[in-house]
Residue, then its C-alpha position, 0 to 999 in steps of 0.5 A: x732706771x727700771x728694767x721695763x723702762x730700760x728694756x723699752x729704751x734698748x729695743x727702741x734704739x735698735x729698731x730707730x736705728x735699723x728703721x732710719x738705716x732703712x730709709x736712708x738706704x731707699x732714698x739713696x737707691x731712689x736718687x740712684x735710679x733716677x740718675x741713672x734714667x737722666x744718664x740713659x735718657x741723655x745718651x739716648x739719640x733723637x730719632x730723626x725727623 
């Protein structure tokens, strides 16, 4: 394999893994607060009528 090539494939492989890292940590933040809004949202009593 060529040096410039090489070097390509090694700085690709950090940042797809950084990048993905990245995203998996949004969705896992984004799937927590909307669980914690259904929670807050059932516990939250009905005002009366």
């Amino acid at each position: 394999m060529s040096d410039p090539l090489f070097a390509f494939l090694d700085i690709g492989l950090v940042f797809a893994l950084a990048l993905g890292l990245g995203i998996w940590q949004l969705v896992v933040l984004k799937r927590d607060i909307r669980r914690d809004r259904a929670k807050a949202q059932a516990e939250k009593p009905d005002p009366p009528a």
